[in-house]
Jmol script that loads the backbone (N, CA, C; Angstrom):
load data "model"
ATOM      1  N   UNK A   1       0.847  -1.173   0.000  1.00  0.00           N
ATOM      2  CA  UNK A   1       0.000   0.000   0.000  1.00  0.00           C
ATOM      3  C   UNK A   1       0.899   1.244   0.000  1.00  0.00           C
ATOM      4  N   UNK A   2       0.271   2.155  -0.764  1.00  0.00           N
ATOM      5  CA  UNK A   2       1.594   3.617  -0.932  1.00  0.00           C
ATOM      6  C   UNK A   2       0.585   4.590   0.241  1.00  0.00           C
ATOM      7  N   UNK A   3       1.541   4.821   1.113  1.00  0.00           N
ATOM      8  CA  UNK A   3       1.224   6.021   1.935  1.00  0.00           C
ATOM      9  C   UNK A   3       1.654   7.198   1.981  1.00  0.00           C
ATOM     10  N   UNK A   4       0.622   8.067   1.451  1.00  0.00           N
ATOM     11  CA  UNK A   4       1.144   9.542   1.286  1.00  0.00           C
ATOM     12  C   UNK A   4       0.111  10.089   2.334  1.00  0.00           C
ATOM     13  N   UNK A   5       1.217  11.466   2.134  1.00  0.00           N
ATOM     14  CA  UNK A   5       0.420  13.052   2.858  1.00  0.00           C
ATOM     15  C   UNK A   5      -0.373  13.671   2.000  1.00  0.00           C
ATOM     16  N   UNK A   6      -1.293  14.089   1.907  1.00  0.00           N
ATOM     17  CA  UNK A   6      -1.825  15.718   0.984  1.00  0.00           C
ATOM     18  C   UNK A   6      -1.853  16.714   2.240  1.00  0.00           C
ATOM     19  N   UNK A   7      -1.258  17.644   1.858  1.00  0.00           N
ATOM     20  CA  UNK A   7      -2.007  18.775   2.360  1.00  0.00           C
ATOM     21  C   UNK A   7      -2.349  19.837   1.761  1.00  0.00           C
ATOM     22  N   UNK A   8      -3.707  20.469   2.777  1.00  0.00           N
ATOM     23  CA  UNK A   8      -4.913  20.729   2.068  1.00  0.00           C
ATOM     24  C   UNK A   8      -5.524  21.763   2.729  1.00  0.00           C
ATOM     25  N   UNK A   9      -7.028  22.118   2.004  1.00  0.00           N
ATOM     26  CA  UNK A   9      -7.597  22.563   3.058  1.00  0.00           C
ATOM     27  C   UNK A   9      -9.366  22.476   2.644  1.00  0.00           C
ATOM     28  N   UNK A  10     -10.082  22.561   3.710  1.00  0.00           N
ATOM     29  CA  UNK A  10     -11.484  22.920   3.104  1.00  0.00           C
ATOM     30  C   UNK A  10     -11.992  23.429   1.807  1.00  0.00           C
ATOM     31  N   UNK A  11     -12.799  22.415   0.840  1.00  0.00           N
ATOM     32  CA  UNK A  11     -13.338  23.388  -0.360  1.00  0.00           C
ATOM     33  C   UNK A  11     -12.149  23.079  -1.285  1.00  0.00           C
ATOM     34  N   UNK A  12     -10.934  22.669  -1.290  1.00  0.00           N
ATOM     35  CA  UNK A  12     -10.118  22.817  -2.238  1.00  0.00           C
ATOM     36  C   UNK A  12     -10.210  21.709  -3.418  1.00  0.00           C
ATOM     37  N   UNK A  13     -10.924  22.569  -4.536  1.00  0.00           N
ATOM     38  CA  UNK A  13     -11.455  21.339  -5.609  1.00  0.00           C
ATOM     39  C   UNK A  13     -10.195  20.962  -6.546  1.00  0.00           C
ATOM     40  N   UNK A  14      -8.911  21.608  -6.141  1.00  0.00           N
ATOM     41  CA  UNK A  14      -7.540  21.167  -6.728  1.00  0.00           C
ATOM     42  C   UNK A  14      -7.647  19.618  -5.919  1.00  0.00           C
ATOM     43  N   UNK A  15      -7.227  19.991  -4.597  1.00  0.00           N
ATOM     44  CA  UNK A  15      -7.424  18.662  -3.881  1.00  0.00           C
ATOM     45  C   UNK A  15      -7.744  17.347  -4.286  1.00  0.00           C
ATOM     46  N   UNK A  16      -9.264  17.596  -4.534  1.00  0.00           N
ATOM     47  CA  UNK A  16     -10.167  16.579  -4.932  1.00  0.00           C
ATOM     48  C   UNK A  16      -9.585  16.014  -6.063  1.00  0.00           C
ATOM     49  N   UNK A  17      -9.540  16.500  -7.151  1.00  0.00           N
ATOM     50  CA  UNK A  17      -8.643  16.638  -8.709  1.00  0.00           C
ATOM     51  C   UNK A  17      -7.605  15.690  -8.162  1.00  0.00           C
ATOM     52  N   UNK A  18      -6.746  15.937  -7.711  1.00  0.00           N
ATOM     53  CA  UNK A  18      -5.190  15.547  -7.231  1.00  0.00           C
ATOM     54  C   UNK A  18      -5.529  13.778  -6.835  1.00  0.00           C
ATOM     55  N   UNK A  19      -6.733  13.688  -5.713  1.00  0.00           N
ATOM     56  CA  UNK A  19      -6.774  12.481  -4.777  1.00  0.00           C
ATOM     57  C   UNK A  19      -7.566  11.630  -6.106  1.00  0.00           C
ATOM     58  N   UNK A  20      -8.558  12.385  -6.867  1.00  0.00           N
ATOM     59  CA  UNK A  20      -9.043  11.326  -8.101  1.00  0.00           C
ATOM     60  C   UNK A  20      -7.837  10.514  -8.714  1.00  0.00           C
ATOM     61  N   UNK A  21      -6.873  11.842  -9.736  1.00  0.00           N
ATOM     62  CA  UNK A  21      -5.771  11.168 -10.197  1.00  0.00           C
ATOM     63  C   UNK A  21      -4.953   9.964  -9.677  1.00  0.00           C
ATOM     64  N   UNK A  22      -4.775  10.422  -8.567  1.00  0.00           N
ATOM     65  CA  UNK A  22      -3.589   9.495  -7.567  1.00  0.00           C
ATOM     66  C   UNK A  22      -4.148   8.036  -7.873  1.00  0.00           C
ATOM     67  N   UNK A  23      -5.710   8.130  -7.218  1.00  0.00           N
ATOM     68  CA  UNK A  23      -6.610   7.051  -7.180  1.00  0.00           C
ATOM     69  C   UNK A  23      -6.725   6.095  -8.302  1.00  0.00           C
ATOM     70  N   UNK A  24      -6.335   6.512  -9.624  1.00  0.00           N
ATOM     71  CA  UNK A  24      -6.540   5.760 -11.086  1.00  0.00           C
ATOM     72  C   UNK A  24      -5.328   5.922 -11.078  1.00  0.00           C
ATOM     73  N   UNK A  25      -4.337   6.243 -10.965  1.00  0.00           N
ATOM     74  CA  UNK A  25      -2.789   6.307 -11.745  1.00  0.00           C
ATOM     75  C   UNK A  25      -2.396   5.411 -10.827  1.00  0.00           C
ATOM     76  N   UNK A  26      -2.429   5.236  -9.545  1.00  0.00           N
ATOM     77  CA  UNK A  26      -1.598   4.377  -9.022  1.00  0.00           C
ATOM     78  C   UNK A  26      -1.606   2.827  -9.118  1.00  0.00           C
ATOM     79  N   UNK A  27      -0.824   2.032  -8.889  1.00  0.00           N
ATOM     80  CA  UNK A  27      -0.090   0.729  -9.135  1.00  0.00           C
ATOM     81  C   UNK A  27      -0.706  -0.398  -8.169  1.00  0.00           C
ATOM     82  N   UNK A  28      -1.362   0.093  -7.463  1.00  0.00           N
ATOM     83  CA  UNK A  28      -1.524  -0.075  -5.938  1.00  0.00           C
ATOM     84  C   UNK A  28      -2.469   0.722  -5.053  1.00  0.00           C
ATOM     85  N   UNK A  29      -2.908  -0.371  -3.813  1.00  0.00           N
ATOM     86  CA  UNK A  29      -3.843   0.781  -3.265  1.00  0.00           C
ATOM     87  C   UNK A  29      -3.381   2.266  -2.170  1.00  0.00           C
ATOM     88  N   UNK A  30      -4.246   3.024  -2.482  1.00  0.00           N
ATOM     89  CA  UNK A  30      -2.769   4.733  -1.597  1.00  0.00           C
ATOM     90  C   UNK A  30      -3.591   4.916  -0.453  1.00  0.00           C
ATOM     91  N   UNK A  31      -3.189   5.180   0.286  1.00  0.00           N
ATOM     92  CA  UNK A  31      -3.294   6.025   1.672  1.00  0.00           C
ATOM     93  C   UNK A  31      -3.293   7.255   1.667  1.00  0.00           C
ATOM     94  N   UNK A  32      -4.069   8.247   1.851  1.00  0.00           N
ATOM     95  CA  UNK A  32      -3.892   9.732   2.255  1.00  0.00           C
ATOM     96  C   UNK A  32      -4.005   9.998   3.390  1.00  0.00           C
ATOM     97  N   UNK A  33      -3.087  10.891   3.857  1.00  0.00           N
ATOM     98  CA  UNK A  33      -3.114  11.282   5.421  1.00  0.00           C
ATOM     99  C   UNK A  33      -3.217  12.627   5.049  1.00  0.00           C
ATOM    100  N   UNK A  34      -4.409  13.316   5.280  1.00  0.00           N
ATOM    101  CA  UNK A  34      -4.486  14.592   4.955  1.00  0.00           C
ATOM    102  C   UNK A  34      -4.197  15.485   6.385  1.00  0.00           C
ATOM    103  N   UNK A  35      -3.522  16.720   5.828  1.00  0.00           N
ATOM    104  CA  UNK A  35      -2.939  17.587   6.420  1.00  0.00           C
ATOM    105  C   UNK A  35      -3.746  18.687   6.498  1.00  0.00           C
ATOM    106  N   UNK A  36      -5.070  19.110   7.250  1.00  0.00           N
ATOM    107  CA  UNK A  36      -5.460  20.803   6.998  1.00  0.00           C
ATOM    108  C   UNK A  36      -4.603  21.726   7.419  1.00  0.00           C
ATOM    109  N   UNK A  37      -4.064  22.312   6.303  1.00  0.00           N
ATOM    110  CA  UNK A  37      -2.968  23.845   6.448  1.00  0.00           C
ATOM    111  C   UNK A  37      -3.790  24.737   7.228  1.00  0.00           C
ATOM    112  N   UNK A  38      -5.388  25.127   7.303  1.00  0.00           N
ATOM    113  CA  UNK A  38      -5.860  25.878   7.682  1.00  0.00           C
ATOM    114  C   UNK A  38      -5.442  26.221   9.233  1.00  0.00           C
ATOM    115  N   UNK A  39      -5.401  25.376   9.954  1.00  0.00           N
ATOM    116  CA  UNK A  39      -5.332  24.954  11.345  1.00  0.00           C
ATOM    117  C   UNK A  39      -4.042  25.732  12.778  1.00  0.00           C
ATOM    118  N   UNK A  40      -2.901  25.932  11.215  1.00  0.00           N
ATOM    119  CA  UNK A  40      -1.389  25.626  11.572  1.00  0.00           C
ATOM    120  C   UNK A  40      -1.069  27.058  10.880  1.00  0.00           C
ATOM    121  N   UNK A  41      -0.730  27.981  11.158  1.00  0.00           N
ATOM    122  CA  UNK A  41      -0.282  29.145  11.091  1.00  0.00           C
ATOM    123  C   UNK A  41       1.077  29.070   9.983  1.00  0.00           C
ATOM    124  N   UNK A  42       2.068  28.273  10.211  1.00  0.00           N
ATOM    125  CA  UNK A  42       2.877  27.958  10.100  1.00  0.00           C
ATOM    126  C   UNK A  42       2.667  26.810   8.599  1.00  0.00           C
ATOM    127  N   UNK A  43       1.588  26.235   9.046  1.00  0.00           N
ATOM    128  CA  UNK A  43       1.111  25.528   7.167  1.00  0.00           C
ATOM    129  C   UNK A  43       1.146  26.249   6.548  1.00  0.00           C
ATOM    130  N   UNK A  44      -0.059  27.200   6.580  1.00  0.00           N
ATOM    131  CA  UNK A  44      -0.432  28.211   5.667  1.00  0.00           C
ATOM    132  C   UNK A  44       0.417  29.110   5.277  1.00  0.00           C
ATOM    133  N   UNK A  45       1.891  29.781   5.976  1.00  0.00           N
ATOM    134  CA  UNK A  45       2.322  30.459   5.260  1.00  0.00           C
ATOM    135  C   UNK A  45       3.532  29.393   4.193  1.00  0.00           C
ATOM    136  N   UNK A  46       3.700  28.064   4.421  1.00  0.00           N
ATOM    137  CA  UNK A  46       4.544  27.170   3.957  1.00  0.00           C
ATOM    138  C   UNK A  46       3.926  26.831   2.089  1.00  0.00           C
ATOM    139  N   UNK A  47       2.355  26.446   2.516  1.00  0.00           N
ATOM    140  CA  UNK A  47       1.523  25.785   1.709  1.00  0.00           C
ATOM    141  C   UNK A  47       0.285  26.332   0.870  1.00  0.00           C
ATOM    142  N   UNK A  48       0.380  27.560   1.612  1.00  0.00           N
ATOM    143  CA  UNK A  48      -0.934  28.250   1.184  1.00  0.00           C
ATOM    144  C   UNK A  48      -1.233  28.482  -0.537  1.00  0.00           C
ATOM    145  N   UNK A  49       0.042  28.940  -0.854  1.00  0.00           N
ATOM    146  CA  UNK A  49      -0.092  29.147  -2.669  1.00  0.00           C
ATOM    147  C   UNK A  49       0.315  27.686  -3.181  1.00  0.00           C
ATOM    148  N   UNK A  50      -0.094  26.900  -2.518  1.00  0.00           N
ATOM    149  CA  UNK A  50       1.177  25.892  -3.184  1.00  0.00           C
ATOM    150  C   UNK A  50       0.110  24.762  -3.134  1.00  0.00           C
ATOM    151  N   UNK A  51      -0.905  24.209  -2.249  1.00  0.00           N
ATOM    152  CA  UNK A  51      -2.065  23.284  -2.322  1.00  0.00           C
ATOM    153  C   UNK A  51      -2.611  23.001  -3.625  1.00  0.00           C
ATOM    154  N   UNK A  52      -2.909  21.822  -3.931  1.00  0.00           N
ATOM    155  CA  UNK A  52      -2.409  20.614  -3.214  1.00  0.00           C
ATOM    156  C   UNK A  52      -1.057  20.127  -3.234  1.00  0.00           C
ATOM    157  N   UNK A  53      -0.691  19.844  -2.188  1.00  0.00           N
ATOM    158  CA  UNK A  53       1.124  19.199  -2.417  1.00  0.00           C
ATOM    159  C   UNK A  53       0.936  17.836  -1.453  1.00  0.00           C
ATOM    160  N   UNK A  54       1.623  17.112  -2.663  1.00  0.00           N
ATOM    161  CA  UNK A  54       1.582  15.691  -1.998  1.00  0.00           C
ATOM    162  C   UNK A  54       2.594  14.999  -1.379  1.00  0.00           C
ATOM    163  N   UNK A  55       3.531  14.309  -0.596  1.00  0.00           N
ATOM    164  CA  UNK A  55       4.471  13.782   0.359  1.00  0.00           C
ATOM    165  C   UNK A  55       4.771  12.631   0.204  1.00  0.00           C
ATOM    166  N   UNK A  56       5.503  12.152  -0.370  1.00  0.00           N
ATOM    167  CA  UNK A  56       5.584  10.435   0.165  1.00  0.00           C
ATOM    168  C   UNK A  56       6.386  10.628   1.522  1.00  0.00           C
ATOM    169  N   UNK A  57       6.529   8.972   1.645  1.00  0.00           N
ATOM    170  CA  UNK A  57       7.323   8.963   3.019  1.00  0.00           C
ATOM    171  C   UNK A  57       8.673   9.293   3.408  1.00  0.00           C
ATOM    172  N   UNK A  58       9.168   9.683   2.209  1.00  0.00           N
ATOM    173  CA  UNK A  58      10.860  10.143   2.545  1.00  0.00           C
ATOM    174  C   UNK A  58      11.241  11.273   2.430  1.00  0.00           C
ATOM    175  N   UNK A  59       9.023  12.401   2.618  1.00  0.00           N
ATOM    176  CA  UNK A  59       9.690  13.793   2.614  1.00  0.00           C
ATOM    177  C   UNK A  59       9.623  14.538   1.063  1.00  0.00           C
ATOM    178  N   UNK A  60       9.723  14.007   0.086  1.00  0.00           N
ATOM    179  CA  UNK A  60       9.477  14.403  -1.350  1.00  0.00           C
ATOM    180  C   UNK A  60       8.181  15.115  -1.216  1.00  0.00           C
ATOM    181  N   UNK A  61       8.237  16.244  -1.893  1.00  0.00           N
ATOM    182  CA  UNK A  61       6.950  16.918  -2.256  1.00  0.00           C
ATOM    183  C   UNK A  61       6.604  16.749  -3.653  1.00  0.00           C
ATOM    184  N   UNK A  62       5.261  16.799  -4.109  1.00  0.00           N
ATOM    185  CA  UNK A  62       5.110  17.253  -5.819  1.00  0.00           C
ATOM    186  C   UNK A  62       3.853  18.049  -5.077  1.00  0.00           C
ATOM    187  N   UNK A  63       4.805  19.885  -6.096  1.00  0.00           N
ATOM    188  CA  UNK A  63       3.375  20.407  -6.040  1.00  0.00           C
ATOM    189  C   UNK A  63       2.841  20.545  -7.372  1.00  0.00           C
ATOM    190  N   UNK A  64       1.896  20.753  -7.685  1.00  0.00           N
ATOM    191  CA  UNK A  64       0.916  21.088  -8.903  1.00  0.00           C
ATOM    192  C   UNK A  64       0.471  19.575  -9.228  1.00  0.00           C
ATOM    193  N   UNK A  65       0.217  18.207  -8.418  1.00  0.00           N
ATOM    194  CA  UNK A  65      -0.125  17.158  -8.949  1.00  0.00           C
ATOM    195  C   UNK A  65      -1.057  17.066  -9.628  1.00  0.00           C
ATOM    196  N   UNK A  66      -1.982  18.035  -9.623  1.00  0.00           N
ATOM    197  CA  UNK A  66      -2.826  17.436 -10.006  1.00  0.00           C
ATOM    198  C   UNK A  66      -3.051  17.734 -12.003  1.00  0.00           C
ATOM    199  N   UNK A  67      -1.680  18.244 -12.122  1.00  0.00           N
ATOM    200  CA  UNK A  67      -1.304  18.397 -13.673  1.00  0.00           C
ATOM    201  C   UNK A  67      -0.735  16.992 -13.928  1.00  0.00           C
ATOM    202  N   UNK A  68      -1.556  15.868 -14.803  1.00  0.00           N
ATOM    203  CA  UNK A  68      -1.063  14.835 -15.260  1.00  0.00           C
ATOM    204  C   UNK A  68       0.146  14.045 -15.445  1.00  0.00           C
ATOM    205  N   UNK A  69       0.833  15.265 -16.397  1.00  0.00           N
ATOM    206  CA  UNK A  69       2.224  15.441 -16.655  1.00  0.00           C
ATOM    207  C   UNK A  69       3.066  14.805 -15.501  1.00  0.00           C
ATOM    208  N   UNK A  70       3.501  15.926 -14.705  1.00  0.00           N
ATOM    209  CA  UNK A  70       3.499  16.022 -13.339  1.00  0.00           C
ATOM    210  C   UNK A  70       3.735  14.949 -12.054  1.00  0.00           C
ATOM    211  N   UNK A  71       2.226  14.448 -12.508  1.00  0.00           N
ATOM    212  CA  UNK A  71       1.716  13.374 -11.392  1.00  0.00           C
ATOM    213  C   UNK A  71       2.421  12.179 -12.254  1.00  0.00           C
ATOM    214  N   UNK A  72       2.125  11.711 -12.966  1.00  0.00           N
ATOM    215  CA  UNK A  72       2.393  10.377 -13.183  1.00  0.00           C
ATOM    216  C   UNK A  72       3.905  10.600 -13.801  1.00  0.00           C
ATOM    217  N   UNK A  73       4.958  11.395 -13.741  1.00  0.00           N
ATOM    218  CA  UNK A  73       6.215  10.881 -13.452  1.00  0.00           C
ATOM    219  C   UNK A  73       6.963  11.341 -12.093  1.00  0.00           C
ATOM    220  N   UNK A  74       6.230  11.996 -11.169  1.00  0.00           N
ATOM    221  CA  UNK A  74       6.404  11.574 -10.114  1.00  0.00           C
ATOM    222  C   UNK A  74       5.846  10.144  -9.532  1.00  0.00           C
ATOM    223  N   UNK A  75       5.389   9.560  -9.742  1.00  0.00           N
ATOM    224  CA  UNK A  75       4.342   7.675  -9.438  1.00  0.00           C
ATOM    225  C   UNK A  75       5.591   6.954 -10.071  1.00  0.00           C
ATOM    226  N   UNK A  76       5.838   7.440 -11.672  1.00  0.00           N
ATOM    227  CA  UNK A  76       7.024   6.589 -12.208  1.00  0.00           C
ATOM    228  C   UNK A  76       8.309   6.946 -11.367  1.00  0.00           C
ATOM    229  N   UNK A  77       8.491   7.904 -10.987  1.00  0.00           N
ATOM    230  CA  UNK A  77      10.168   7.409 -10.214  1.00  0.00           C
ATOM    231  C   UNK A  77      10.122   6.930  -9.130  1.00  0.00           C
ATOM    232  N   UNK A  78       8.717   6.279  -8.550  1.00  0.00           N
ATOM    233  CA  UNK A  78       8.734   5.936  -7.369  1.00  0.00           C
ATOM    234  C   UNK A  78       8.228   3.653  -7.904  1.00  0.00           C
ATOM    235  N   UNK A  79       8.012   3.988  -8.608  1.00  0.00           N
ATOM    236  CA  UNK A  79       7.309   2.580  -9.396  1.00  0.00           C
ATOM    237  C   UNK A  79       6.177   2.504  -8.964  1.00  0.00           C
ATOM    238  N   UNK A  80       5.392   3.840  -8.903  1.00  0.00           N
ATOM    239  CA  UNK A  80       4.109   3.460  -8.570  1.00  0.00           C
ATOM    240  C   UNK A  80       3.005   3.432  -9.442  1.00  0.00           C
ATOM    241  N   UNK A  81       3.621   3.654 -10.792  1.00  0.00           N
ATOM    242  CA  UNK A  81       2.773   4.164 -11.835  1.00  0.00           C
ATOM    243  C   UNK A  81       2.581   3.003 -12.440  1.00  0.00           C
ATOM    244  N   UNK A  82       0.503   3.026 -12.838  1.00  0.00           N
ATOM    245  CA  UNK A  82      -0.180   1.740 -13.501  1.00  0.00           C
ATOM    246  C   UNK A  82       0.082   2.380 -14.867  1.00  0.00           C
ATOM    247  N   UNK A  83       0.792   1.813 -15.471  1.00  0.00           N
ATOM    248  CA  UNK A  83       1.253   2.566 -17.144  1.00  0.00           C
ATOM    249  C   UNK A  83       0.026   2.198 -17.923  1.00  0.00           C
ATOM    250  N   UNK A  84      -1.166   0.969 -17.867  1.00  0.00           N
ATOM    251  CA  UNK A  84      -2.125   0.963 -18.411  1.00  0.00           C
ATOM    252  C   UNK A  84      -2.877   1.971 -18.080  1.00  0.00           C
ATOM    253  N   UNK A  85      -3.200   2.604 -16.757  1.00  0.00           N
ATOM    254  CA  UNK A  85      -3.982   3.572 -16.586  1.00  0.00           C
ATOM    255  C   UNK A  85      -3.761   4.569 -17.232  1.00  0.00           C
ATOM    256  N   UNK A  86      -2.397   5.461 -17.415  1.00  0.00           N
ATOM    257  CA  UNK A  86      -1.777   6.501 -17.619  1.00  0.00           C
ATOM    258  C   UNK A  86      -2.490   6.511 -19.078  1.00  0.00           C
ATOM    259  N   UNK A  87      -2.363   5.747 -19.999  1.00  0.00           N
ATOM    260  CA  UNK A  87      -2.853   4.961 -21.309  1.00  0.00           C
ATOM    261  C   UNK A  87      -3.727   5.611 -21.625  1.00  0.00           C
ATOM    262  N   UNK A  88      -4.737   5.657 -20.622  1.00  0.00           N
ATOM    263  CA  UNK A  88      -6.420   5.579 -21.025  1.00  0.00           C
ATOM    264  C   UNK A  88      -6.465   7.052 -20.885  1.00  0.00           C
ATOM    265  N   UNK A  89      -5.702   7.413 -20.312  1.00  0.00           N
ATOM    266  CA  UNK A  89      -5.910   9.350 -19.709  1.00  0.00           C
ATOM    267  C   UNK A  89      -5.137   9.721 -20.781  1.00  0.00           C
ATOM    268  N   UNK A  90      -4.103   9.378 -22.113  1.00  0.00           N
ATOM    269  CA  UNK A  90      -3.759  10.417 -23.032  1.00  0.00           C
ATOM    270  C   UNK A  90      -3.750   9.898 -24.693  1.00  0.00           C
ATOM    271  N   UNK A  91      -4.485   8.536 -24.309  1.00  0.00           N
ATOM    272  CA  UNK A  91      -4.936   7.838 -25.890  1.00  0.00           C
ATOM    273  C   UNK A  91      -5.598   8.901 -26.324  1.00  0.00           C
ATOM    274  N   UNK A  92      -5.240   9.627 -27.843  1.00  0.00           N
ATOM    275  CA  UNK A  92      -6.381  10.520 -28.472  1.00  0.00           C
ATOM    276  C   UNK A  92      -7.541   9.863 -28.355  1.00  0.00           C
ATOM    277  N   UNK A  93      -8.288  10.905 -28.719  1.00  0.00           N
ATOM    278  CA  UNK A  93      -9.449  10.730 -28.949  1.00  0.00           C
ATOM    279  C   UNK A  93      -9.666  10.542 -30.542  1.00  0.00           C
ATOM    280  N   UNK A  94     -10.478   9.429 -30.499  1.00  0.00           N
ATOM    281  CA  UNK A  94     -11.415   8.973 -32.458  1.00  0.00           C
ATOM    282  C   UNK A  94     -11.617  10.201 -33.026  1.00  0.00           C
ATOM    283  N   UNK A  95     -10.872  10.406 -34.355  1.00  0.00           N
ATOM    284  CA  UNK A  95     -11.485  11.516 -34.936  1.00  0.00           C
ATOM    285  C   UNK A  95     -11.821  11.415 -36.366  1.00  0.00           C
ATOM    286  N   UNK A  96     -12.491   9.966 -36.054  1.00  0.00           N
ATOM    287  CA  UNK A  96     -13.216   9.299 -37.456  1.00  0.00           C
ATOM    288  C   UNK A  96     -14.618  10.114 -37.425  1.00  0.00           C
ATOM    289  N   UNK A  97     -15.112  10.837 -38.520  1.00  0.00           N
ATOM    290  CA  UNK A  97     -16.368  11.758 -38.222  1.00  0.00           C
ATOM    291  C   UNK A  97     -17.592   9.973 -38.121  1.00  0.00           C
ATOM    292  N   UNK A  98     -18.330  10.107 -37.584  1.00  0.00           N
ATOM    293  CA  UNK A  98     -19.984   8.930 -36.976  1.00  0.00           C
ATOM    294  C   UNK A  98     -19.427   8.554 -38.657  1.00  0.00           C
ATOM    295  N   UNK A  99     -20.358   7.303 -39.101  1.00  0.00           N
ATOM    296  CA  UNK A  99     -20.775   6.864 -39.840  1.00  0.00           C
ATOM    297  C   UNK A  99     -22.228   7.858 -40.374  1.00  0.00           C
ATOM    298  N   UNK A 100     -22.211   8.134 -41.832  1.00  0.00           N
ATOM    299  CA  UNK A 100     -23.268   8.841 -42.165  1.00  0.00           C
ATOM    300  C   UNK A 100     -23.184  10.663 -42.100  1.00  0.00           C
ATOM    301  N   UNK A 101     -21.895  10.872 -41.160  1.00  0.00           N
ATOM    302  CA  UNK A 101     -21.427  12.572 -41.409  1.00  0.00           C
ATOM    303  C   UNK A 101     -21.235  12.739 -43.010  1.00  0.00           C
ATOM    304  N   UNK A 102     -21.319  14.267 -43.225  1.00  0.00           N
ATOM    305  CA  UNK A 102     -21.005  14.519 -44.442  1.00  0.00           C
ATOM    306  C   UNK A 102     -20.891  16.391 -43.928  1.00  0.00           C
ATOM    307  N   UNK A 103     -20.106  16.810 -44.992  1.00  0.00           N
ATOM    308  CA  UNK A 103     -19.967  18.163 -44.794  1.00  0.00           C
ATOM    309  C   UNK A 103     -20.268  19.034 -46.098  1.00  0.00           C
ATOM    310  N   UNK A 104     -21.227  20.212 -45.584  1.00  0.00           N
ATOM    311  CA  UNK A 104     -21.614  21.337 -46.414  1.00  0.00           C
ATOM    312  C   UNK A 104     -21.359  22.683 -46.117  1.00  0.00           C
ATOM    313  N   UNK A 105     -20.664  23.463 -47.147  1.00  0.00           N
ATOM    314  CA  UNK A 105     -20.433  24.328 -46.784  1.00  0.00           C
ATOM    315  C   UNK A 105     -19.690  24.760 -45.457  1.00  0.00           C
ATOM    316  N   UNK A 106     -18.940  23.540 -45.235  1.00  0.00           N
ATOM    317  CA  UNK A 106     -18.103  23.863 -44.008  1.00  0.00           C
ATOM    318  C   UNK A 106     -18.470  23.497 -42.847  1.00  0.00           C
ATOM    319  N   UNK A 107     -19.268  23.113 -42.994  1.00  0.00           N
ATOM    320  CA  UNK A 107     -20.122  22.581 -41.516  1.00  0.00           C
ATOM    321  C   UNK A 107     -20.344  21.370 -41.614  1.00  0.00           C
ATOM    322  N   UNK A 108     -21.037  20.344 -40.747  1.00  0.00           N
ATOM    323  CA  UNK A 108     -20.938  19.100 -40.677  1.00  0.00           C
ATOM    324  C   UNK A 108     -21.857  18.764 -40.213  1.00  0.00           C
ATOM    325  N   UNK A 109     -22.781  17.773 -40.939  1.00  0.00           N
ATOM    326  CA  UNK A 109     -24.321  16.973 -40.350  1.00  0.00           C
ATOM    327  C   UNK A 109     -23.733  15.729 -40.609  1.00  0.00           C
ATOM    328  N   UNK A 110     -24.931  15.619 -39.305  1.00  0.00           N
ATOM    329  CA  UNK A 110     -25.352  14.061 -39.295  1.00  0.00           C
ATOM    330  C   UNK A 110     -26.442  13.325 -40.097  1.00  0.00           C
ATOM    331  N   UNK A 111     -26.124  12.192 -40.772  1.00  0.00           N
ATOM    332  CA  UNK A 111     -27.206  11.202 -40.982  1.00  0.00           C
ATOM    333  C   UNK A 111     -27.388  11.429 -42.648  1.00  0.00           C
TER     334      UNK A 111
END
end "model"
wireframe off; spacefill off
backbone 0.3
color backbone group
């Protein structure tokens, strides 16, 4: 099991963002030990612009996780990264137009 820190605070929909990712990218099941900065005088001036920032156990921070990029090669230098997952989050997208599109005048119907 991977045990990390977030710290955080109330309302922070970066947060949320961050703990989804973690949740599908990882290799394994994660632990969050969340940290409210709000609380701690001393958080907030450390963490305040900087939430969400995540911790493993040897003290490493990543801030901005919850930018893809980011997150999943911080997971890879730790071997925590499900490389099938990562997969599914940057396979393009089909950009075969439906069966039955056709285009007029620049525009594009269906059927």
């Amino acid at each position: 099991m991977i045990q990390l820190s977030l710290y955080t605070t109330m309302g922070c929909h970066l947060c949320s963002q961050l703990e989804a990712l973690v949740a599908a990218l990882a290799n394994q099941k994660v632990w969050l030990h969340h940290i409210e900065i709000s609380d701690d005088e001393a958080l907030v001036e450390r963490y305040g612009l900087r939430i969400p920032v995540l911790v493993d156990g040897d003290g490493n921070e990543l801030d901005r996780g919850f930018e893809l990029e980011r997150l999943s090669a911080w997971l890879r230098e730790r071997g925590w990264l499900d490389e099938d997952a990562l997969a599914g989050f940057t396979v393009p997208p089909d950009t075969t137009p439906p069966k039955g599109a056709h285009k007029r005048h620049g525009r594009r119907f269906l059927g």
